[in-house]
N, C-alpha and C positions, 0 to 999 in steps of 0.2 A: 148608570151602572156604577156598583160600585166594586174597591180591588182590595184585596187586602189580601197581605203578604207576613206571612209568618215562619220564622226563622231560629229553629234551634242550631247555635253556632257547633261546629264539630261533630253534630250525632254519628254521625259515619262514620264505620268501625270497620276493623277486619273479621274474621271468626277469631274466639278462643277457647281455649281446652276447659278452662274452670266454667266454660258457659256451654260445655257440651258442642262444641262446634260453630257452637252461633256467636254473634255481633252482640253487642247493647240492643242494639232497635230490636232484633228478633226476640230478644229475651225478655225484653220489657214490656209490658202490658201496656199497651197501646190503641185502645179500643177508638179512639175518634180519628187519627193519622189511618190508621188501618181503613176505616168508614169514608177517610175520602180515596186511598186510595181506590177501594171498590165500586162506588159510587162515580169516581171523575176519571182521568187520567194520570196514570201513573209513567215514569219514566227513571234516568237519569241524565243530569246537567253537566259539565265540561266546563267547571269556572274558571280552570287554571290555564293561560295558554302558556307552550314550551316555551322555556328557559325562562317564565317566571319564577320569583317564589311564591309556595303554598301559603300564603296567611289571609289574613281576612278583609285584610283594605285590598287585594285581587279580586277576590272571590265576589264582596258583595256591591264591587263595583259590576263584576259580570252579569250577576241576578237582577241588577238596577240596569241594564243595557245598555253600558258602557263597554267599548272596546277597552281591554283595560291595555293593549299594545302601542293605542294611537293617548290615552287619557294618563294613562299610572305617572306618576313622579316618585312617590314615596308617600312611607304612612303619615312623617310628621306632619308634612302640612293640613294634610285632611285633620288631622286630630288640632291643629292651631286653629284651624275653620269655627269649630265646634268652642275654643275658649275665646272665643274672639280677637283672638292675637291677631293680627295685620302685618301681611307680609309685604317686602319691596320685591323687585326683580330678581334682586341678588342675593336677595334671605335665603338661609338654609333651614329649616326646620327636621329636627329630629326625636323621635320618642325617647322620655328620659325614663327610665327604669328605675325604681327604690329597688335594691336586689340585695339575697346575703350571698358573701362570698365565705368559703372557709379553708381555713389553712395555713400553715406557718410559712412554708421555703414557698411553696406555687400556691395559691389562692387556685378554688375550685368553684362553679356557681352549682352553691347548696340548694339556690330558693329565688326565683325570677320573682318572687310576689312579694318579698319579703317578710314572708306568712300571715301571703293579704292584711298589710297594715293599714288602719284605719285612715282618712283620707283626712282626720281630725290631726293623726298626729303627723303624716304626709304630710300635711301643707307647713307645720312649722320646722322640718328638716330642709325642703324645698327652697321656703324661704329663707332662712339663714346660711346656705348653699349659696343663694343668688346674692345674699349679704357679704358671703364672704369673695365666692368664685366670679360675681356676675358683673356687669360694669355694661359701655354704652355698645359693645360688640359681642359679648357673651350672656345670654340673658333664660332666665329659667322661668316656669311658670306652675304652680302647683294643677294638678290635675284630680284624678278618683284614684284613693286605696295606694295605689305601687305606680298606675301611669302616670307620668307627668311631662313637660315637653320643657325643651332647649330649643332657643331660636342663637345662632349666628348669623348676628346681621355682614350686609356686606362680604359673603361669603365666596373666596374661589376654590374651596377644596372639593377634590372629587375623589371619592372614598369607598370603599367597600365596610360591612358594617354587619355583624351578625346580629339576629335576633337571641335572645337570653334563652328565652323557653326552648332553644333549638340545643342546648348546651349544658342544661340539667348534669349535672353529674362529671362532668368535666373538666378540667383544666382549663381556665379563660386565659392562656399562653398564647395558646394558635387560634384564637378567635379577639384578638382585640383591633378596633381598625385600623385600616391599612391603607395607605395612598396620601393623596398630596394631600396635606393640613393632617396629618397623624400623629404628627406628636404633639397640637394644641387642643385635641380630643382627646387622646392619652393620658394627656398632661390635665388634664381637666380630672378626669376620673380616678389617676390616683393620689389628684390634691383631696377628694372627694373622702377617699378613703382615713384621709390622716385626718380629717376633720369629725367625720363621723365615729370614727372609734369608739368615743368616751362622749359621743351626745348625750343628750339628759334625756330623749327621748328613748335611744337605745338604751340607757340606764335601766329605765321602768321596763321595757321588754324582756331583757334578761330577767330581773328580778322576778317579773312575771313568769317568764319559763316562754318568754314567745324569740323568735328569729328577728337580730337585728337588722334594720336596712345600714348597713356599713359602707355602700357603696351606690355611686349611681352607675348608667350601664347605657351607655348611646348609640342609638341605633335607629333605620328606617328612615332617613332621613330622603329629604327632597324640599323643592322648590315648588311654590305656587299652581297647579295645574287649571288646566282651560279645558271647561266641556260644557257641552250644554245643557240647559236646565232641561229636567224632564219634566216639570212642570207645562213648559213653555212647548214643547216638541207633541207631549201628548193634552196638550188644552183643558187640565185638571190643578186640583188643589189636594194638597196633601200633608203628611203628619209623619215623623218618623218616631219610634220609641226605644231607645236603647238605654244603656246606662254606661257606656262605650264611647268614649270621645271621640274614636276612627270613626261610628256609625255615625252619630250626630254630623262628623263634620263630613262627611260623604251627603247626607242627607241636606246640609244647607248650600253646599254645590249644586245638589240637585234641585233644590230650589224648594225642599220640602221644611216644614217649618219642625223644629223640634221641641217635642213635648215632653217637658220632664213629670217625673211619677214618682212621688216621695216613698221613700222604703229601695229605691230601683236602686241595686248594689252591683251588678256584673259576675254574681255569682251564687253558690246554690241557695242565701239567703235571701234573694231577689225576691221583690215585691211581683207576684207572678199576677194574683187576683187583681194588685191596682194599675197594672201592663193593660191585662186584658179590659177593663172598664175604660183607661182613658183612648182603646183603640176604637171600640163602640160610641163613645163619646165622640170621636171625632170623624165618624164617619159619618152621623148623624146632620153635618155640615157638610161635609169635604168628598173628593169621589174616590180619595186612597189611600192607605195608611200601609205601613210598614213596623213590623212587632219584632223586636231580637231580642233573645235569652241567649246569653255568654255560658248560661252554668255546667251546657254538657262538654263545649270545651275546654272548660276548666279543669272538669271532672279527668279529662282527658290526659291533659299535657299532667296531672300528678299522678297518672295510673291509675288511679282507682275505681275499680271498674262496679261495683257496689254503687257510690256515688253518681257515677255518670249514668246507671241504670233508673238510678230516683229523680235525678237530675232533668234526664226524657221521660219520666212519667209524668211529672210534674210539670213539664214543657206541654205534653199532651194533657193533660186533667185540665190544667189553672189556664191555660193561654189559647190551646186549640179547642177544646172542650167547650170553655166561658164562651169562644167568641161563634163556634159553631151553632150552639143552641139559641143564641139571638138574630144570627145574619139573617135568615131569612124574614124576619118583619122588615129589614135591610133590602129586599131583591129590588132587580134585578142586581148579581154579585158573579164577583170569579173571586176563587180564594186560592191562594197558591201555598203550600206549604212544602217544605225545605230545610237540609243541611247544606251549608255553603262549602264544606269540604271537610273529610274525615279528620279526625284528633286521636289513631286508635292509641289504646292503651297501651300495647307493643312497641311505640317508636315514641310516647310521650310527648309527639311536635306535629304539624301540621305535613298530612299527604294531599297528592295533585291527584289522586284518582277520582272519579267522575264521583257523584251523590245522586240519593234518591231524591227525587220533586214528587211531588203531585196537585194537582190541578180540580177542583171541584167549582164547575156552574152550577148556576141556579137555572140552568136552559138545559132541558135533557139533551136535546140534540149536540149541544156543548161535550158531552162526559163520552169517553172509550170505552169506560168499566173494566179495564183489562188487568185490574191490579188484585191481587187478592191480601197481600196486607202491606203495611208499609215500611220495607227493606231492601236492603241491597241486592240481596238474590232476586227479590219479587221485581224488582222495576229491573234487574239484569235479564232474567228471564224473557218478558215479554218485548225487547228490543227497541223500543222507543228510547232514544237518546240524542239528545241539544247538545252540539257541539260544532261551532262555540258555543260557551254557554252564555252569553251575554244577546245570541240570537231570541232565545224563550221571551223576554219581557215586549217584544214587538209583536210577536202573536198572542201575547198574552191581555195586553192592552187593546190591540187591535183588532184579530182576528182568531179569536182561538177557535172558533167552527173550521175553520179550515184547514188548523194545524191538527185537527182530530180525523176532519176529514181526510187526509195526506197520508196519516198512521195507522190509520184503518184500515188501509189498501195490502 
Protein backbone atom coordinates (compact mmCIF):
# COMPACT_ATOMS: atom_id res chain seq x y z
CA UNK A 1 0.00 0.00 0.00
CA UNK A 2 0.95 3.01 -0.72
CA UNK A 3 0.14 6.85 1.38
CA UNK A 4 0.66 9.79 0.18
CA UNK A 5 -0.12 13.06 1.84
CA UNK A 6 -0.49 16.23 0.23
CA UNK A 7 -0.78 19.55 1.88
CA UNK A 8 -1.59 23.10 0.90
CA UNK A 9 -0.44 25.09 4.13
CA UNK A 10 -3.43 27.69 5.02
CA UNK A 11 -6.06 27.06 2.05
CA UNK A 12 -8.77 27.51 4.69
CA UNK A 13 -10.48 30.56 4.37
CA UNK A 14 -13.64 32.29 5.72
CA UNK A 15 -16.22 33.78 3.07
CA UNK A 16 -15.50 37.15 1.37
CA UNK A 17 -17.47 39.94 -0.11
CA UNK A 18 -15.00 40.73 -3.16
CA UNK A 19 -15.49 36.86 -3.80
CA UNK A 20 -19.35 36.90 -3.71
CA UNK A 21 -19.65 35.20 -0.37
CA UNK A 22 -17.23 32.51 -1.00
CA UNK A 23 -13.64 31.33 0.45
CA UNK A 24 -10.46 30.90 -1.88
CA UNK A 25 -11.11 27.14 -2.26
CA UNK A 26 -14.77 27.75 -3.39
CA UNK A 27 -13.67 30.32 -5.87
CA UNK A 28 -10.71 28.72 -7.25
CA UNK A 29 -10.92 26.18 -9.79
CA UNK A 30 -10.13 23.10 -8.45
CA UNK A 31 -11.06 20.37 -10.71
CA UNK A 32 -8.74 17.36 -9.17
CA UNK A 33 -9.27 18.28 -4.97
CA UNK A 34 -12.91 18.48 -6.03
CA UNK A 35 -12.44 14.80 -7.96
CA UNK A 36 -11.24 13.42 -4.84
CA UNK A 37 -13.48 14.84 -2.84
CA UNK A 38 -16.39 13.18 -4.84
CA UNK A 39 -14.80 10.22 -5.56
CA UNK A 40 -13.25 9.40 -1.68
CA UNK A 41 -14.20 10.86 1.66
CA UNK A 42 -14.69 14.06 2.43
CA UNK A 43 -14.59 15.70 5.91
CA UNK A 44 -13.16 18.18 8.39
CA UNK A 45 -9.88 17.80 10.69
CA UNK A 46 -9.40 19.56 14.34
CA UNK A 47 -5.54 20.07 14.32
CA UNK A 48 -5.60 22.58 16.91
CA UNK A 49 -6.29 21.46 20.38
CA UNK A 50 -7.54 24.39 23.02
CA UNK A 51 -5.20 26.71 24.42
CA UNK A 52 -2.76 25.89 21.57
CA UNK A 53 -1.49 28.23 19.24
CA UNK A 54 -2.75 28.09 15.60
CA UNK A 55 0.54 27.57 13.50
CA UNK A 56 1.97 24.99 11.62
CA UNK A 57 4.38 23.03 13.83
CA UNK A 58 0.56 22.23 15.87
CA UNK A 59 -1.17 21.37 13.09
CA UNK A 60 1.16 19.23 10.96
CA UNK A 61 2.13 17.55 13.99
CA UNK A 62 -1.65 16.61 14.30
CA UNK A 63 -2.05 15.37 10.50
CA UNK A 64 1.31 13.20 11.21
CA UNK A 65 -0.54 11.54 14.48
CA UNK A 66 0.97 13.12 16.98
CA UNK A 67 -0.74 14.32 20.18
CA UNK A 68 0.68 17.66 19.81
CA UNK A 69 -0.56 18.07 23.86
CA UNK A 70 1.53 15.04 25.22
CA UNK A 71 4.73 15.86 22.01
CA UNK A 72 4.63 20.06 21.11
CA UNK A 73 7.68 21.89 22.83
CA UNK A 74 8.11 24.63 20.39
CA UNK A 75 8.75 25.42 16.67
CA UNK A 76 12.42 26.05 17.16
CA UNK A 77 13.70 22.90 17.96
CA UNK A 78 11.79 21.08 15.16
CA UNK A 79 13.20 23.55 12.68
CA UNK A 80 17.08 22.96 14.50
CA UNK A 81 16.16 19.03 13.54
CA UNK A 82 15.94 19.79 10.04
CA UNK A 83 19.52 22.17 10.10
CA UNK A 84 21.07 19.69 11.93
CA UNK A 85 21.93 21.87 14.80
CA UNK A 86 22.18 19.36 17.96
CA UNK A 87 20.62 20.20 20.95
CA UNK A 88 21.57 19.44 24.84
CA UNK A 89 19.00 19.13 27.68
CA UNK A 90 19.13 22.62 28.38
CA UNK A 91 19.17 24.02 24.82
CA UNK A 92 16.61 26.57 23.96
CA UNK A 93 15.93 26.87 20.41
CA UNK A 94 14.11 29.56 18.90
CA UNK A 95 12.79 30.66 15.29
CA UNK A 96 14.94 33.75 14.28
CA UNK A 97 13.00 36.11 12.04
CA UNK A 98 14.91 38.57 9.22
CA UNK A 99 11.72 41.15 9.73
CA UNK A 100 11.33 45.14 8.67
CA UNK A 101 10.36 47.02 11.46
CA UNK A 102 9.25 50.81 10.64
CA UNK A 103 9.25 53.84 12.50
CA UNK A 104 10.77 56.53 14.32
CA UNK A 105 9.41 56.99 18.32
CA UNK A 106 7.66 53.10 18.35
CA UNK A 107 9.00 50.71 15.59
CA UNK A 108 5.90 48.79 13.97
CA UNK A 109 6.37 45.25 12.21
CA UNK A 110 5.88 46.38 8.44
CA UNK A 111 7.15 42.94 6.92
CA UNK A 112 7.62 39.47 8.97
CA UNK A 113 9.43 38.31 5.50
CA UNK A 114 11.47 41.04 5.10
CA UNK A 115 10.00 41.14 1.50
CA UNK A 116 11.03 37.48 1.33
CA UNK A 117 14.80 38.17 1.12
CA UNK A 118 16.74 35.92 -0.66
CA UNK A 119 18.27 33.06 1.58
CA UNK A 120 21.68 34.26 -0.53
CA UNK A 121 21.61 37.48 1.05
CA UNK A 122 19.92 36.00 4.52
CA UNK A 123 22.69 34.03 5.24
CA UNK A 124 25.33 36.75 5.02
CA UNK A 125 23.27 39.12 7.58
CA UNK A 126 22.82 35.87 9.79
CA UNK A 127 26.27 35.41 9.81
CA UNK A 128 27.71 38.50 10.58
CA UNK A 129 24.78 38.75 13.40
CA UNK A 130 26.48 35.61 14.96
CA UNK A 131 29.94 37.47 14.33
CA UNK A 132 28.92 40.16 16.04
CA UNK A 133 26.05 39.01 18.64
CA UNK A 134 26.96 35.22 18.95
CA UNK A 135 29.60 33.60 21.13
CA UNK A 136 29.80 29.92 23.01
CA UNK A 137 25.98 30.65 24.76
CA UNK A 138 24.32 32.61 22.02
CA UNK A 139 24.57 31.14 18.72
CA UNK A 140 22.55 31.90 15.27
CA UNK A 141 22.17 29.66 12.31
CA UNK A 142 21.35 30.81 8.78
CA UNK A 143 18.15 29.10 7.52
CA UNK A 144 15.63 29.71 4.00
CA UNK A 145 14.75 33.47 2.80
CA UNK A 146 13.58 35.29 6.32
CA UNK A 147 13.69 31.95 8.67
CA UNK A 148 16.52 31.28 10.53
CA UNK A 149 17.12 29.87 13.97
CA UNK A 150 18.84 30.99 17.52
CA UNK A 151 20.13 28.34 19.77
CA UNK A 152 20.66 29.43 23.62
CA UNK A 153 22.65 26.98 24.97
CA UNK A 154 22.54 26.18 28.61
CA UNK A 155 19.30 27.82 28.85
CA UNK A 156 16.82 28.60 32.07
CA UNK A 157 14.53 31.14 30.76
CA UNK A 158 10.94 30.61 30.44
CA UNK A 159 9.43 33.05 28.18
CA UNK A 160 6.32 33.92 26.40
CA UNK A 161 7.16 35.11 22.74
CA UNK A 162 4.93 36.28 19.92
CA UNK A 163 5.01 35.10 16.45
CA UNK A 164 5.66 38.23 13.95
CA UNK A 165 3.12 37.20 11.20
CA UNK A 166 0.53 37.61 14.18
CA UNK A 167 1.47 41.41 14.36
CA UNK A 168 1.60 42.74 10.96
CA UNK A 169 0.68 46.21 11.15
CA UNK A 170 1.44 46.76 14.71
CA UNK A 171 3.30 48.34 17.30
CA UNK A 172 6.05 45.54 18.45
CA UNK A 173 5.72 47.41 22.20
CA UNK A 174 3.19 44.97 23.60
CA UNK A 175 4.50 41.92 21.91
CA UNK A 176 8.23 41.69 22.74
CA UNK A 177 9.14 38.90 25.13
CA UNK A 178 8.38 38.60 28.39
CA UNK A 179 9.38 36.41 31.36
CA UNK A 180 12.48 35.18 32.94
CA UNK A 181 15.65 35.74 30.56
CA UNK A 182 13.76 38.99 28.73
CA UNK A 183 16.09 41.21 28.66
CA UNK A 184 18.94 38.92 27.12
CA UNK A 185 16.33 38.35 24.24
CA UNK A 186 15.45 41.87 24.13
CA UNK A 187 18.73 42.98 24.48
CA UNK A 188 19.71 40.66 21.56
CA UNK A 189 17.26 42.16 19.31
CA UNK A 190 17.73 45.60 19.73
CA UNK A 191 21.60 45.17 19.43
CA UNK A 192 20.27 43.53 16.10
CA UNK A 193 18.67 46.57 15.15
CA UNK A 194 21.86 49.06 15.69
CA UNK A 195 23.84 46.67 13.56
CA UNK A 196 21.61 46.19 10.69
CA UNK A 197 20.64 49.75 9.98
CA UNK A 198 23.36 50.68 7.64
CA UNK A 199 24.33 46.71 6.41
CA UNK A 200 25.59 46.69 2.95
CA UNK A 201 23.14 44.25 2.42
CA UNK A 202 20.29 46.45 3.51
CA UNK A 203 22.15 49.14 1.42
CA UNK A 204 21.47 47.18 -1.99
CA UNK A 205 17.77 46.58 -0.93
CA UNK A 206 16.89 50.07 -0.49
CA UNK A 207 18.57 51.07 -3.44
CA UNK A 208 16.67 48.35 -5.10
CA UNK A 209 13.30 49.78 -3.81
CA UNK A 210 13.06 46.14 -1.73
CA UNK A 211 12.17 46.15 2.38
CA UNK A 212 15.25 45.93 4.60
CA UNK A 213 15.64 43.11 7.24
CA UNK A 214 16.65 45.86 10.02
CA UNK A 215 15.87 43.66 12.66
CA UNK A 216 15.74 40.00 13.96
CA UNK A 217 12.51 38.95 15.73
CA UNK A 218 12.70 35.76 18.43
CA UNK A 219 10.30 33.71 18.84
CA UNK A 220 8.68 29.74 19.09
CA UNK A 221 11.03 28.73 21.09
CA UNK A 222 11.37 25.21 22.87
CA UNK A 223 13.50 22.53 23.93
CA UNK A 224 14.25 19.16 22.32
CA UNK A 225 11.00 17.09 22.09
CA UNK A 226 10.46 13.14 22.38
CA UNK A 227 8.04 11.11 20.13
CA UNK A 228 7.94 8.46 18.44
CA UNK A 229 9.01 7.66 15.11
CA UNK A 230 6.24 7.00 12.79
CA UNK A 231 8.29 5.03 10.80
CA UNK A 232 8.83 2.56 13.43
CA UNK A 233 4.90 2.59 15.03
CA UNK A 234 3.56 2.11 11.48
CA UNK A 235 6.57 -0.44 9.88
CA UNK A 236 7.03 1.94 6.60
CA UNK A 237 9.62 3.96 5.04
CA UNK A 238 9.17 7.31 3.87
CA UNK A 239 9.92 10.89 2.41
CA UNK A 240 8.84 14.23 3.45
CA UNK A 241 8.95 17.38 0.97
CA UNK A 242 8.89 20.75 1.94
CA UNK A 243 10.98 23.68 1.59
CA UNK A 244 10.01 24.74 5.38
CA UNK A 245 12.63 23.90 8.05
CA UNK A 246 9.54 23.28 10.68
CA UNK A 247 8.44 20.46 8.02
CA UNK A 248 11.67 18.89 7.52
CA UNK A 249 12.38 18.86 10.88
CA UNK A 250 9.01 17.35 12.05
CA UNK A 251 9.68 14.99 9.45
CA UNK A 252 13.16 13.62 10.74
CA UNK A 253 11.54 13.15 14.12
CA UNK A 254 9.39 11.22 12.61
CA UNK A 255 11.76 9.43 11.23
CA UNK A 256 10.90 10.38 7.57
CA UNK A 257 13.99 11.02 5.41
CA UNK A 258 13.94 14.49 3.64
CA UNK A 259 13.98 15.22 0.24
CA UNK A 260 15.15 18.30 -1.18
CA UNK A 261 13.88 19.59 -4.72
CA UNK A 262 15.82 22.31 -6.37
CA UNK A 263 13.67 25.54 -7.28
CA UNK A 264 11.59 24.44 -3.67
CA UNK A 265 11.24 28.21 -2.26
CA UNK A 266 8.21 28.20 0.48
CA UNK A 267 6.40 30.29 -1.68
CA UNK A 268 4.33 31.21 -4.70
CA UNK A 269 7.52 30.74 -6.71
CA UNK A 270 7.89 27.15 -5.56
CA UNK A 271 9.11 24.47 -7.60
CA UNK A 272 5.60 22.83 -7.76
CA UNK A 273 6.18 20.32 -10.93
CA UNK A 274 9.82 19.17 -9.38
CA UNK A 275 7.58 18.55 -5.58
CA UNK A 276 5.34 16.49 -7.44
CA UNK A 277 8.02 14.23 -9.52
CA UNK A 278 10.44 13.86 -6.59
CA UNK A 279 7.09 12.52 -4.54
CA UNK A 280 6.29 9.84 -7.32
CA UNK A 281 9.92 9.18 -7.48
CA UNK A 282 9.85 8.24 -4.04
CA UNK A 283 7.24 6.31 -3.82
CA UNK A 284 8.36 4.15 -6.34
CA UNK A 285 10.67 2.62 -3.34
CA UNK A 286 9.07 3.81 -0.22
CA UNK A 287 5.27 3.11 1.05
CA UNK A 288 4.84 7.17 2.03
CA UNK A 289 5.53 10.36 1.12
CA UNK A 290 4.33 13.58 2.53
CA UNK A 291 4.20 16.90 -0.24
CA UNK A 292 3.76 20.66 1.50
CA UNK A 293 3.17 23.86 -0.42
CA UNK A 294 3.55 27.06 2.13
CA UNK A 295 2.29 29.35 -1.00
CA UNK A 296 -1.39 29.64 -0.04
CA UNK A 297 -0.32 30.59 3.47
CA UNK A 298 1.69 33.01 2.41
CA UNK A 299 -0.76 34.14 0.10
CA UNK A 300 -2.69 34.46 3.26
CA UNK A 301 -0.84 36.21 6.22
CA UNK A 302 -0.28 39.19 3.19
CA UNK A 303 -4.10 39.36 2.27
CA UNK A 304 -3.93 38.89 -0.96
CA UNK A 305 -6.64 37.14 -2.01
CA UNK A 306 -5.88 37.17 -5.93
CA UNK A 307 -2.69 35.35 -4.93
CA UNK A 308 -3.66 32.89 -2.54
CA UNK A 309 -6.51 31.91 -5.19
CA UNK A 310 -3.43 30.98 -7.89
CA UNK A 311 -1.66 29.93 -5.19
CA UNK A 312 -4.44 26.81 -4.71
CA UNK A 313 -4.72 26.33 -8.30
CA UNK A 314 -1.45 25.68 -8.74
CA UNK A 315 -1.30 23.57 -5.52
CA UNK A 316 -4.13 21.60 -7.37
CA UNK A 317 -2.96 21.67 -11.16
CA UNK A 318 1.25 21.10 -10.44
CA UNK A 319 1.09 18.88 -7.03
CA UNK A 320 -2.46 17.23 -6.82
CA UNK A 321 -3.21 16.99 -10.49
CA UNK A 322 0.74 15.61 -11.40
CA UNK A 323 0.49 13.16 -8.69
CA UNK A 324 -3.23 12.07 -9.30
CA UNK A 325 -2.73 11.05 -12.88
CA UNK A 326 0.23 8.67 -12.11
CA UNK A 327 -0.87 7.06 -8.53
CA UNK A 328 -2.66 4.49 -9.89
CA UNK A 329 0.27 2.57 -11.94
CA UNK A 330 1.04 3.13 -7.96
CA UNK A 331 -2.04 0.87 -6.40
CA UNK A 332 -2.90 -0.27 -4.08
CA UNK A 333 -2.90 3.69 -2.56
CA UNK A 334 -4.78 6.10 -0.05
CA UNK A 335 -4.08 9.62 -0.73
CA UNK A 336 -4.97 12.19 1.64
CA UNK A 337 -5.30 15.68 0.68
CA UNK A 338 -5.53 18.74 3.01
CA UNK A 339 -5.27 22.26 4.61
CA UNK A 340 -3.60 22.15 7.97
CA UNK A 341 -5.54 25.20 9.20
CA UNK A 342 -7.12 28.33 7.75
CA UNK A 343 -4.66 31.64 6.99
CA UNK A 344 -8.12 33.73 5.92
CA UNK A 345 -7.32 37.00 4.40
CA UNK A 346 -9.35 38.85 7.03
CA UNK A 347 -7.14 38.28 10.15
CA UNK A 348 -3.79 37.91 7.96
CA UNK A 349 -2.53 35.21 10.81
CA UNK A 350 -3.26 31.59 11.48
CA UNK A 351 -7.26 30.38 12.85
CA UNK A 352 -7.83 27.21 15.07
CA UNK A 353 -11.01 26.36 13.06
CA UNK A 354 -11.34 22.82 11.90
CA UNK A 355 -10.17 22.24 7.69
CA UNK A 356 -11.43 20.48 5.00
CA UNK A 357 -9.49 16.76 4.26
CA UNK A 358 -10.23 14.39 1.90
CA UNK A 359 -9.42 10.93 1.67
CA UNK A 360 -9.30 8.99 -1.96
CA UNK A 361 -8.56 4.93 -2.20
CA UNK A 362 -7.74 2.96 -4.73
CA UNK A 363 -10.27 0.33 -2.96
CA UNK A 364 -13.85 1.33 -3.74
CA UNK A 365 -15.25 -0.04 -0.88
CA UNK A 366 -12.55 2.53 0.85
CA UNK A 367 -14.41 5.91 -0.54
CA UNK A 368 -17.92 7.57 1.25
CA UNK A 369 -18.44 9.85 -2.06
CA UNK A 370 -20.19 12.09 0.06
CA UNK A 371 -18.39 15.21 -1.10
CA UNK A 372 -19.30 17.17 -3.80
CA UNK A 373 -16.41 19.69 -4.22
CA UNK A 374 -13.62 20.40 -2.03
CA UNK A 375 -14.56 23.32 0.66
CA UNK A 376 -15.32 24.20 3.67
CA UNK A 377 -19.08 24.36 3.43
CA UNK A 378 -19.01 20.90 1.34
CA UNK A 379 -17.03 18.83 3.94
CA UNK A 380 -19.28 21.19 6.84
CA UNK A 381 -22.21 20.03 5.36
CA UNK A 382 -21.95 16.42 5.24
CA UNK A 383 -20.66 16.14 9.01
CA UNK A 384 -17.76 13.91 9.02
CA UNK A 385 -15.29 15.49 11.33
CA UNK A 386 -11.83 14.08 13.15
CA UNK A 387 -11.43 15.67 16.16
CA UNK A 388 -8.80 15.38 17.46
CA UNK A 389 -7.28 15.78 14.50
CA UNK A 390 -4.29 13.94 15.08
CA UNK A 391 -6.88 10.66 15.50
CA UNK A 392 -7.30 10.66 11.22
CA UNK A 393 -3.53 9.31 10.40
CA UNK A 394 -4.41 5.85 12.52
CA UNK A 395 -7.23 5.03 10.53
CA UNK A 396 -5.70 6.37 7.68
CA UNK A 397 -2.62 4.05 7.79
CA UNK A 398 -4.55 1.47 9.30
CA UNK A 399 -7.83 1.17 8.77
CA UNK A 400 -9.70 3.51 6.60
CA UNK A 401 -12.49 0.68 5.57
CA UNK A 402 -13.77 1.29 8.82
CA UNK A 403 -13.54 4.76 9.41
CA UNK A 404 -15.81 5.03 6.21
CA UNK A 405 -17.53 2.29 7.51
CA UNK A 406 -18.56 4.18 11.05
CA UNK A 407 -19.44 7.52 8.88
CA UNK A 408 -21.74 5.90 6.75
CA UNK A 409 -24.08 5.02 9.49
Amino acid sequence: MKYIILLGDGMADYPLKELGGKTPLEYAHTPYMDRIAKEGTLGLIDTIPAGLTPGSDVAIMSVLGYDPKECYTGRGPLEAANMGVALGADDLAFRCNLVTLKGDAEYMMDDFTSGHITSEEAKIIINDINDELGNTIFQFYPGVSYRHLFVWRDSKALLETTPPHDITGHAVRDYLPRGEGEEAIRGLMERSQALLGDHPVNRLRVTARKKPANSIWLWGQGRAPKFARLTDKYNMNGGMISAVDLLNGIGIYAGLKVIRVNGATGYVDTNYIGKAGAALDTLRNADFVFVHVEAPDEMGHEGNVTGKIRAIEDFDEKIVGAILKKIYGLSPFRLLVLSDHPTPISLRTHSSDPSPFAVLSSGKAENLRNGSTFSEKSALRNGVKVSPGYLLMDSFIKDWKAFVEENSR
